[in-house]
Rosetta silent file (secondary structure, phi, psi, omega in degrees, C-alpha in Angstrom):
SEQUENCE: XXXXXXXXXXXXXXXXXXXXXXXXXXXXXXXXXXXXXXXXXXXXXXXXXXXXXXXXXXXXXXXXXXXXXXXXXXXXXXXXXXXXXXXXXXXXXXXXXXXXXXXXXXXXXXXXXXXXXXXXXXXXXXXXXXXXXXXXXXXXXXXXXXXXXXXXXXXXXXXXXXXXXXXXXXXXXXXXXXXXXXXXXXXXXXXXXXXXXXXXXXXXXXXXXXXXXXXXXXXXXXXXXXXXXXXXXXXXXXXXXXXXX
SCORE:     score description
SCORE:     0.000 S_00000001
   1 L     0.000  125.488  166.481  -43.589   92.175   19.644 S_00000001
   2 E   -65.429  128.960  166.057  -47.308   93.141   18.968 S_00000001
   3 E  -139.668  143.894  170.417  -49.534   90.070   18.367 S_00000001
   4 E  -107.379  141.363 -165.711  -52.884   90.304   17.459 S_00000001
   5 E   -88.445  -11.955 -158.598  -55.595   88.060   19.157 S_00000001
   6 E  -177.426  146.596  173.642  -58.273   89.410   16.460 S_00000001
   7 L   -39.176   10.182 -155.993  -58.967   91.986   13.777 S_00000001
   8 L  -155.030  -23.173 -174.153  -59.874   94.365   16.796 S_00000001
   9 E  -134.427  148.018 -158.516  -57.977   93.514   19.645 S_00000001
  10 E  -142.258  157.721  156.478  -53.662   93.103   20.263 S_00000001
  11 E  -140.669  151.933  172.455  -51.001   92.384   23.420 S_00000001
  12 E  -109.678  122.461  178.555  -47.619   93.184   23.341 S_00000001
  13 L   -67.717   20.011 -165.698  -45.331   90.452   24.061 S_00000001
  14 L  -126.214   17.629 -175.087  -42.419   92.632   25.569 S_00000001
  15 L  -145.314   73.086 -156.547  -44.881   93.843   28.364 S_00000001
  16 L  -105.911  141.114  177.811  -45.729   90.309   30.186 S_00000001
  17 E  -135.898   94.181 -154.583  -47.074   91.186   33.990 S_00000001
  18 L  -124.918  153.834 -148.329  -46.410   88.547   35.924 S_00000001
  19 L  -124.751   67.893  174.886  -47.899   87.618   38.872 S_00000001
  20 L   -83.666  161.579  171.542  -45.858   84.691   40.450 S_00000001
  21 L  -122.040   65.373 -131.991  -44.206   84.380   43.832 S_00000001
  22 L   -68.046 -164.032 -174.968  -40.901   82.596   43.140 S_00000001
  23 L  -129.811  145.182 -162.470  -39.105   79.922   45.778 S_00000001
  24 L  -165.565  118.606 -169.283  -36.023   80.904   47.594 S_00000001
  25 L   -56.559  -12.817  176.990  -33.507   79.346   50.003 S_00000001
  26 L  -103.612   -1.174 -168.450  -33.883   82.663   52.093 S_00000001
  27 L   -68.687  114.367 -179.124  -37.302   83.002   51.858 S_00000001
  28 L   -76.786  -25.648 -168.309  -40.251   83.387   55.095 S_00000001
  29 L   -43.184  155.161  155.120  -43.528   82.934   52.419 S_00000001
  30 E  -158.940  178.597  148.367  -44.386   79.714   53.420 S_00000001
  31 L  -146.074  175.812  119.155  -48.377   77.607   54.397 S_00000001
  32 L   106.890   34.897 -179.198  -48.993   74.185   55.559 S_00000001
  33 L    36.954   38.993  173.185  -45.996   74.480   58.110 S_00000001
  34 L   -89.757  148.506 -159.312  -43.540   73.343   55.938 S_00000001
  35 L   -87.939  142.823  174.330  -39.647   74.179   56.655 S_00000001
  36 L   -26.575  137.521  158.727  -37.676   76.826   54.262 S_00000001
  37 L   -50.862  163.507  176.671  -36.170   75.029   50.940 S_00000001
  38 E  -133.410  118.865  175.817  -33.159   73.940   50.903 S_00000001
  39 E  -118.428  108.494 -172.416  -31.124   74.599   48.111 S_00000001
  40 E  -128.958  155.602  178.755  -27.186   72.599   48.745 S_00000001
  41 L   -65.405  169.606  154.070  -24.275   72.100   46.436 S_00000001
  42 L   -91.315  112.579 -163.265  -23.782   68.717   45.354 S_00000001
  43 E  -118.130   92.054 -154.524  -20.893   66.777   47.081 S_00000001
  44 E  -155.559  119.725 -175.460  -20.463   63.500   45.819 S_00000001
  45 L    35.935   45.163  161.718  -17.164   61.665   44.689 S_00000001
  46 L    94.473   13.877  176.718  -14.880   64.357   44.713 S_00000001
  47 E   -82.520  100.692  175.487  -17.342   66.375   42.649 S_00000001
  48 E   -95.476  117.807 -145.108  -18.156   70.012   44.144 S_00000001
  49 L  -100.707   15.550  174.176  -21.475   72.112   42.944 S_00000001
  50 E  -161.431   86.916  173.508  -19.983   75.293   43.770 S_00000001
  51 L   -11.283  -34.018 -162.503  -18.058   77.846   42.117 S_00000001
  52 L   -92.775   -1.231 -169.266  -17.621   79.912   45.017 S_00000001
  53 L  -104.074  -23.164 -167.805  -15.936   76.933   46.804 S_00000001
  54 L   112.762   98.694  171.601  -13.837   75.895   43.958 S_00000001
  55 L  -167.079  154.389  160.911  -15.808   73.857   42.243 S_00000001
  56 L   -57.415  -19.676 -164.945  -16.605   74.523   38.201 S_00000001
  57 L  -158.362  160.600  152.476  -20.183   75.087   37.899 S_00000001
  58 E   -70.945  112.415  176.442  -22.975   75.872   40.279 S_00000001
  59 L  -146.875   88.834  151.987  -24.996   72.474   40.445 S_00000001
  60 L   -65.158  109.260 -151.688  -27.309   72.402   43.089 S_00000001
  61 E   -84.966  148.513  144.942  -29.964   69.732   44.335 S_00000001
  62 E  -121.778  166.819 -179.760  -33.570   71.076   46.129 S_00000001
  63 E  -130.761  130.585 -167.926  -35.734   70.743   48.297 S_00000001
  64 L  -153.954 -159.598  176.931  -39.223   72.235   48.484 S_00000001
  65 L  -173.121  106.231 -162.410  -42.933   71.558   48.377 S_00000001
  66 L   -76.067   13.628  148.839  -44.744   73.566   45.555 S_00000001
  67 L   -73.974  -39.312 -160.468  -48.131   73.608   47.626 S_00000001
  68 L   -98.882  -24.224 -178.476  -46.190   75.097   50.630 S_00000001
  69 L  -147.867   42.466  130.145  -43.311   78.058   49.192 S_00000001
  70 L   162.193 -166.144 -172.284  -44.647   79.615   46.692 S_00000001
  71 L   -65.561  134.303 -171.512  -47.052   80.103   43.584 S_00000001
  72 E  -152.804  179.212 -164.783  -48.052   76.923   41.973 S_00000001
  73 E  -110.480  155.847  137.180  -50.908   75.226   39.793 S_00000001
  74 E  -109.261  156.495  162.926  -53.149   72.068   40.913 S_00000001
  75 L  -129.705  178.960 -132.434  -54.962   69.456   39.189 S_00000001
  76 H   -98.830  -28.918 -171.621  -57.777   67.429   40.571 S_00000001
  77 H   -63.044  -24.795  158.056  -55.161   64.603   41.415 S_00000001
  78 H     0.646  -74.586  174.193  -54.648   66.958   44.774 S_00000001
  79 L  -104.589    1.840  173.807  -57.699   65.163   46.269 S_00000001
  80 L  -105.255  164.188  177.632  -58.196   62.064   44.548 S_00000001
  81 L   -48.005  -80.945  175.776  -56.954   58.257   45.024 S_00000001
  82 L   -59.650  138.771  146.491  -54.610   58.819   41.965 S_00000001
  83 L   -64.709   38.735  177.368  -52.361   61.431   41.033 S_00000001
  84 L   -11.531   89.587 -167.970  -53.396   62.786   38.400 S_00000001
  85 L   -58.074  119.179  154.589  -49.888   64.838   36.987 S_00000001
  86 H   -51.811  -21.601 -175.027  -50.849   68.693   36.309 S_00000001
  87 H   -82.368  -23.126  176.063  -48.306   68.564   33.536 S_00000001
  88 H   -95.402   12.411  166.852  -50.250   66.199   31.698 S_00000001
  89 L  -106.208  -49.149  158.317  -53.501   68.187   32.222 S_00000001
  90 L   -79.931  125.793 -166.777  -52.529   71.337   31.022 S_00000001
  91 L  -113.793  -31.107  164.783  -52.209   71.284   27.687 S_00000001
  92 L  -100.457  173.142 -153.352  -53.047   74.868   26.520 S_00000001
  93 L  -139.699  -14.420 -168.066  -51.301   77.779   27.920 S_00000001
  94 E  -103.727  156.944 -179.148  -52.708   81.368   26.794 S_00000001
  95 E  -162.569  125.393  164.383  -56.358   81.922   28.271 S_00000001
  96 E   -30.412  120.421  175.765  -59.178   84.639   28.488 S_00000001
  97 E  -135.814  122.051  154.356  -58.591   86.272   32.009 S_00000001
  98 E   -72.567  105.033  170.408  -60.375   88.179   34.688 S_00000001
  99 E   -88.712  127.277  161.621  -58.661   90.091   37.219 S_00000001
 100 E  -135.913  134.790 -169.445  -61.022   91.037   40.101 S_00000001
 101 E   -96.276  119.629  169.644  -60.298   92.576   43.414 S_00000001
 102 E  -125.676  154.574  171.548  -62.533   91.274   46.177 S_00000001
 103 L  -114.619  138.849  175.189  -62.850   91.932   49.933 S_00000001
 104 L   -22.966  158.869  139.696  -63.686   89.378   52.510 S_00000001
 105 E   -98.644  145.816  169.022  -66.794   88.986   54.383 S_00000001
 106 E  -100.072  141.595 -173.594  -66.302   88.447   58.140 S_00000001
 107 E  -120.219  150.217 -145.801  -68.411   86.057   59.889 S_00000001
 108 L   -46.659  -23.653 -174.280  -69.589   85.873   63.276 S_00000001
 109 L   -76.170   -6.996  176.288  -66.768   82.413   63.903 S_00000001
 110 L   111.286   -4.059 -131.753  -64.345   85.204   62.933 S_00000001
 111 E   -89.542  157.773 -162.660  -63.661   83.342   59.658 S_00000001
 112 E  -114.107  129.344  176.974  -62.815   85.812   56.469 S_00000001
 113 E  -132.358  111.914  177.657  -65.059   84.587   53.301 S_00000001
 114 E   -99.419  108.107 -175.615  -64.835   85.641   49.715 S_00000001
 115 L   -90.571   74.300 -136.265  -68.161   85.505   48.252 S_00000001
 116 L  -115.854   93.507  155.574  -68.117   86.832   44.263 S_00000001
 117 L   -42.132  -55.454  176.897  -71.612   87.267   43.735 S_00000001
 118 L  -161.443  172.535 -172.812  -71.300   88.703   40.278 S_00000001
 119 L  -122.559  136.932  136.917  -68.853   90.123   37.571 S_00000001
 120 L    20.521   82.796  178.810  -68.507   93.184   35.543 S_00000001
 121 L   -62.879  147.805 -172.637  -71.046   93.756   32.819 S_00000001
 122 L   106.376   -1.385 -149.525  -70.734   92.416   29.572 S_00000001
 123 L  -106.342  105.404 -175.359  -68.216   89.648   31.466 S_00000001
 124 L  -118.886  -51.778  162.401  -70.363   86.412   29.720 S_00000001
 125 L  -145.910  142.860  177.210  -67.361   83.656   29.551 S_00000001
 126 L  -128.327  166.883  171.741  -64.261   83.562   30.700 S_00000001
 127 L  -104.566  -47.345 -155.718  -61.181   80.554   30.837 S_00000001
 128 E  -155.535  140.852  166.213  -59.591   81.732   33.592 S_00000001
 129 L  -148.258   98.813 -170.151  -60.385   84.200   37.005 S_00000001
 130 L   -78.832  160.797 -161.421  -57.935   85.855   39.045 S_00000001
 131 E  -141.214  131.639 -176.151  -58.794   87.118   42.353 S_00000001
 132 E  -122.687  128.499  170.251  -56.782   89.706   44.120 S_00000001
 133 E   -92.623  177.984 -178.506  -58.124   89.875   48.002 S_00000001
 134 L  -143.037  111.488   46.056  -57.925   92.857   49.773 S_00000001
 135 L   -95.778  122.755 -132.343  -56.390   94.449   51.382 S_00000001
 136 L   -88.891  128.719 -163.828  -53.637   93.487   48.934 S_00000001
 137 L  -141.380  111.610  158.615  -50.715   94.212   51.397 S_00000001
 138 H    -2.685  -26.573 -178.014  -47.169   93.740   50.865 S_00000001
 139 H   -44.891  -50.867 -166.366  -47.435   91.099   53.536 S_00000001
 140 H   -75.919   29.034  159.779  -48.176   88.200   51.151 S_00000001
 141 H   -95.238  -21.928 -178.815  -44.812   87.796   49.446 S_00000001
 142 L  -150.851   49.470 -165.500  -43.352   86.770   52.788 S_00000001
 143 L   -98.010  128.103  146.458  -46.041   86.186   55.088 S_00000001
 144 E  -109.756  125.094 -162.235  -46.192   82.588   56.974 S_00000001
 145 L  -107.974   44.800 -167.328  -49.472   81.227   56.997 S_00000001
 146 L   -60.240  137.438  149.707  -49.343   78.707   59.071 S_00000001
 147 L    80.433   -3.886 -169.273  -51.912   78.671   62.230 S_00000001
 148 L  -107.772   -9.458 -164.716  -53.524   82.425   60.542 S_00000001
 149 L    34.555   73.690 -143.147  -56.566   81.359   59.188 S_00000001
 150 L   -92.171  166.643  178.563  -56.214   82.689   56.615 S_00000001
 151 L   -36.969  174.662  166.748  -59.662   83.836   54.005 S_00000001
 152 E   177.416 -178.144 -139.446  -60.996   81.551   51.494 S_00000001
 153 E  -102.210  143.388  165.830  -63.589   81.317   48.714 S_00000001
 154 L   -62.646  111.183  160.965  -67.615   80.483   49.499 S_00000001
 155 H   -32.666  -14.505 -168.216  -68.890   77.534   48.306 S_00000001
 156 H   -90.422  -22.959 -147.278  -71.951   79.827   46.843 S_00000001
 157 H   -83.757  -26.680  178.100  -69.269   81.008   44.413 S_00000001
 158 H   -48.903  -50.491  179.471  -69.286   77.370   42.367 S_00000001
 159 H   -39.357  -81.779  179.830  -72.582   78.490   40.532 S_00000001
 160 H   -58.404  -21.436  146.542  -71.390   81.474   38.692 S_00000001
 161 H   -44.042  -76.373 -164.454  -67.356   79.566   38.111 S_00000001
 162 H   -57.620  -41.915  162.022  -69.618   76.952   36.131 S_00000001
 163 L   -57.406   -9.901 -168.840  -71.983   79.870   34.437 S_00000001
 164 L  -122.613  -37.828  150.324  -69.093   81.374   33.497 S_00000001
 165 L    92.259   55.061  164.140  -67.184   78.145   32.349 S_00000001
 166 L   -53.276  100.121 -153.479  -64.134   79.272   34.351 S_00000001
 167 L  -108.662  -48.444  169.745  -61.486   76.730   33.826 S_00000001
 168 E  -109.197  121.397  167.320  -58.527   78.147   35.686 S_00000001
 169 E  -101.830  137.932  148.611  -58.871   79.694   39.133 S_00000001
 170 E  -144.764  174.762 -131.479  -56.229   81.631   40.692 S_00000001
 171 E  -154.239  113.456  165.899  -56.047   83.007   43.964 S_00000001
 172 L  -103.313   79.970 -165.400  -53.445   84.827   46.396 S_00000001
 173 L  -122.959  152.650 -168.523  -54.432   83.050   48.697 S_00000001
 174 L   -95.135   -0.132  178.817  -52.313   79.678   50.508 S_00000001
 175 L  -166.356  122.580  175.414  -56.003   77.824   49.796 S_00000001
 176 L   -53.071  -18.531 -166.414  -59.249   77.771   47.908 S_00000001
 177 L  -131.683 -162.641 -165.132  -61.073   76.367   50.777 S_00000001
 178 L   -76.315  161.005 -179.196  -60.336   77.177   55.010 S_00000001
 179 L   -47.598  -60.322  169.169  -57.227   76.235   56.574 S_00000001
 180 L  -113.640  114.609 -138.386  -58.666   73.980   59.217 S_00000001
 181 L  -148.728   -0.520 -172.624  -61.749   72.161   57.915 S_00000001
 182 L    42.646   38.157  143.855  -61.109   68.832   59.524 S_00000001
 183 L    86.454   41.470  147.933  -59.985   67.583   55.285 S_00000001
 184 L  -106.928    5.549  176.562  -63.186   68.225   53.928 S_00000001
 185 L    16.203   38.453  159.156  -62.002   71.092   51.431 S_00000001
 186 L    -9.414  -48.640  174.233  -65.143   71.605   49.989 S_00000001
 187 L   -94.114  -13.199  154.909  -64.662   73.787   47.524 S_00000001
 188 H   -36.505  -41.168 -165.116  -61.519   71.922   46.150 S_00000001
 189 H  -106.005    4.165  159.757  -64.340   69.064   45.635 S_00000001
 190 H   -93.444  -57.342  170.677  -66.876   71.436   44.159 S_00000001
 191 H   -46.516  -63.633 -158.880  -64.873   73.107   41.666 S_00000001
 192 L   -78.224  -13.041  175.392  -63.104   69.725   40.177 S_00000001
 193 L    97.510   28.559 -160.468  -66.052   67.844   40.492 S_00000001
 194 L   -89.047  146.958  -54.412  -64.553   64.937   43.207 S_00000001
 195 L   -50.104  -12.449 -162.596  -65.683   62.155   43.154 S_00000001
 196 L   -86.107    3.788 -176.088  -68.836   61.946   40.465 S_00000001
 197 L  -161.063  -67.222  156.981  -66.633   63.550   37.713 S_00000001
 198 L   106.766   77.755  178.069  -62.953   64.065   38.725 S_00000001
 199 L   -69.559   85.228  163.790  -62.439   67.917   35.800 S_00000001
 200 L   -60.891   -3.826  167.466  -59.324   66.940   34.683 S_00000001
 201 L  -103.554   40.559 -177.176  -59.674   70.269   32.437 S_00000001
 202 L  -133.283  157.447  177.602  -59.512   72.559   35.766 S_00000001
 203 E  -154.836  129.620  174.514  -56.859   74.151   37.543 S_00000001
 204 E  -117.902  123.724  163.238  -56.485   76.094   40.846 S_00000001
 205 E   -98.995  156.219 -147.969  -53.575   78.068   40.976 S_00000001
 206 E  -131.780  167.414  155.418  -52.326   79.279   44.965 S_00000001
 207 L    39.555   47.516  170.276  -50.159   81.926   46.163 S_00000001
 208 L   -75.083  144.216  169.029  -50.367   84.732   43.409 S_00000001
 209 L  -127.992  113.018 -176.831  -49.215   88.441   44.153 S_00000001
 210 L   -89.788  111.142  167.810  -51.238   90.936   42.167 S_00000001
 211 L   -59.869  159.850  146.888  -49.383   94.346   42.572 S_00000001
 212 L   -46.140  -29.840 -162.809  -51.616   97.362   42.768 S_00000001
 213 L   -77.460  -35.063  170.096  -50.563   98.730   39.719 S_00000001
 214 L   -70.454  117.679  179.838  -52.316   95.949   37.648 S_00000001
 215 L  -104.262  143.959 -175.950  -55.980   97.365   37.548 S_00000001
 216 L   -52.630  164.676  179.407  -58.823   94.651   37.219 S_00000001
 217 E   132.166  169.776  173.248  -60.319   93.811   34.025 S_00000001
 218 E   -48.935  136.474  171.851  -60.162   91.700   31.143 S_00000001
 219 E  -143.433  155.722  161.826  -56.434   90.018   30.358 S_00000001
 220 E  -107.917  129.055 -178.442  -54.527   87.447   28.106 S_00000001
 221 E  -116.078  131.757  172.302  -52.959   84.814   31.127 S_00000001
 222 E   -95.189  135.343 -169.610  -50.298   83.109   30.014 S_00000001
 223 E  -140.216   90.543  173.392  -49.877   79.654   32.456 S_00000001
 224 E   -76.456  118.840 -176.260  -46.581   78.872   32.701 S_00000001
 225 E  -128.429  125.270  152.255  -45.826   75.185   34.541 S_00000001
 226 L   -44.403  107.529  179.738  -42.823   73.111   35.549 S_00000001
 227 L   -62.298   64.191  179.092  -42.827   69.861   34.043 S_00000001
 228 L   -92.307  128.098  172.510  -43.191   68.099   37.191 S_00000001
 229 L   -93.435  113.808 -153.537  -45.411   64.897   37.010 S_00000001
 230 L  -148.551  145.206  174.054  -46.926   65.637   40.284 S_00000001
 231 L   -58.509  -14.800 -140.946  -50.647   66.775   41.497 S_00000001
 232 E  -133.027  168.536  151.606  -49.108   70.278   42.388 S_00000001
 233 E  -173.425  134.452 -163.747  -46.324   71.979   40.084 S_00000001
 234 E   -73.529  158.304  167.955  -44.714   75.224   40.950 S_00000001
 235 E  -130.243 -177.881  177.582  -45.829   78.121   37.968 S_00000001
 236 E  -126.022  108.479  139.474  -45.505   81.304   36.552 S_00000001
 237 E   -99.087  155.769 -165.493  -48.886   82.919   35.455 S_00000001
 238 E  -137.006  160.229  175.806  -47.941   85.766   34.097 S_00000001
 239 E  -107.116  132.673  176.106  -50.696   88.591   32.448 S_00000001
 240 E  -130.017  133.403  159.785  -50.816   90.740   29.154 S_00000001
 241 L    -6.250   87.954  168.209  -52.551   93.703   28.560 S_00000001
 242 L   -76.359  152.611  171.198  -55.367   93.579   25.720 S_00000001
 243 E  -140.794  158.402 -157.996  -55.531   96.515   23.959 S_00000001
 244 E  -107.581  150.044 -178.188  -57.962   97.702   21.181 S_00000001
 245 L   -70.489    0.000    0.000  -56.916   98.368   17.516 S_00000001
């Protein structure tokens, strides 16, 4: 289905490009040294969860940790005294989106830093700005990144997020700020604004996989969330085309 966003501009909803990492009882992605999911039948008063066993239906309970196995949304409740539920912070779901490819800088401690200087011309506000690192490598769908150090975004980068009045970051990356940092996640506490403001209208989404095929540029992101009420929730953003009339 063609929908138009404007007399001038259209996406077609039957061409959604989405750039999620799902969760999977077989699965190696992992960060933050957490153990595979567990996905088990339910066994409970003569009740069996599993067709293949004899049982009527597939009914399975899990276990996971949407910061740690796979792509997922935050809200400011992350890093604050309360726990602020992402499901009650996002409330809209379609958004203005940048796709940008950037490559680290390396720095003399070894440490990989993505520093996004500037945007595109003509690129004046955006809602939302995904970041594809590079070199985008098959790796990250089942990469564990425990113990890798792995990049993460410059604190110089908060100026131009607020100049641009960026609301949703996402990232495929297992963290906006460095692995080991001895918990001072800076840029977690620049972006939301912790403690003097607490942006309950921001969101960092983690552990996106941009194929190559998607070329940078302007998008409509769709920000799909699991109605967990939780700081974390796993999602689906997923990306549509714009295209001109």
């Amino acid at each position: 289905m063609r929908l138009y966003l404007n007399q001038d501009s259209f996406f077609e909803t039957d061409q959604p490009l989405d750039i999620s990492l799902s969760v999977s009882e077989h699965q190696t992605l992992s960060a933050w040294y957490v153990k595979p999911p567990i996905m088990e039948p339910v066994r409970e008063n003569g009740f069996l969860g599993c067709v293949k066993e004899g049982g009527d239906v597939n009914f399975r309970s899990i276990l996971f940790n949407p910061h740690g196995h796979g792509t997922h949304t935050e809200s400011c409740g992350h890093i604050t005294p309360e726990v602020f539920s992402v499901n009650k912070v996002v409330k809209n779901y379609f958004f203005k989106a940048l796709l940008i490819s950037c490559s680290p800088e390396i720095q003399d401690n070894g440490d990989r830093v993505i520093n996004l200087k500037s945007l595109p011309d003509g690129i004046d506000e955006i809602e939302a700005l995904v970041i594809r690192s590079l070199p985008n490598t098959s790796d990250k769908i089942a990469l564990n990144y425990a113990d890798t150090n792995p990049p993460f975004l410059s604190l110089e980068m908060i100026p131009l997020l607020n100049k641009l009045k960026v609301k949703h970051l996402l990232l495929d990356l297992p963290s906006v700020d460095k692995e080991k940092d001895g918990g001072e996640l800076a840029f977690h506490h620049a972006f939301w604004e912790v403690p003097e403001v607490n942006r309950l209208d921001r969101t960092i989404t983690e552990l996106i996989y941009v194929k190559d095929e998607i070329k940078d540029g302007l998008y409509l992101l769709e920000l799909q969330i699991a109605p967990f009420e939780n700081d974390a929730s796993p999602s689906r953003p997923v990306l549509y085309q714009i295209e001109k009339v």
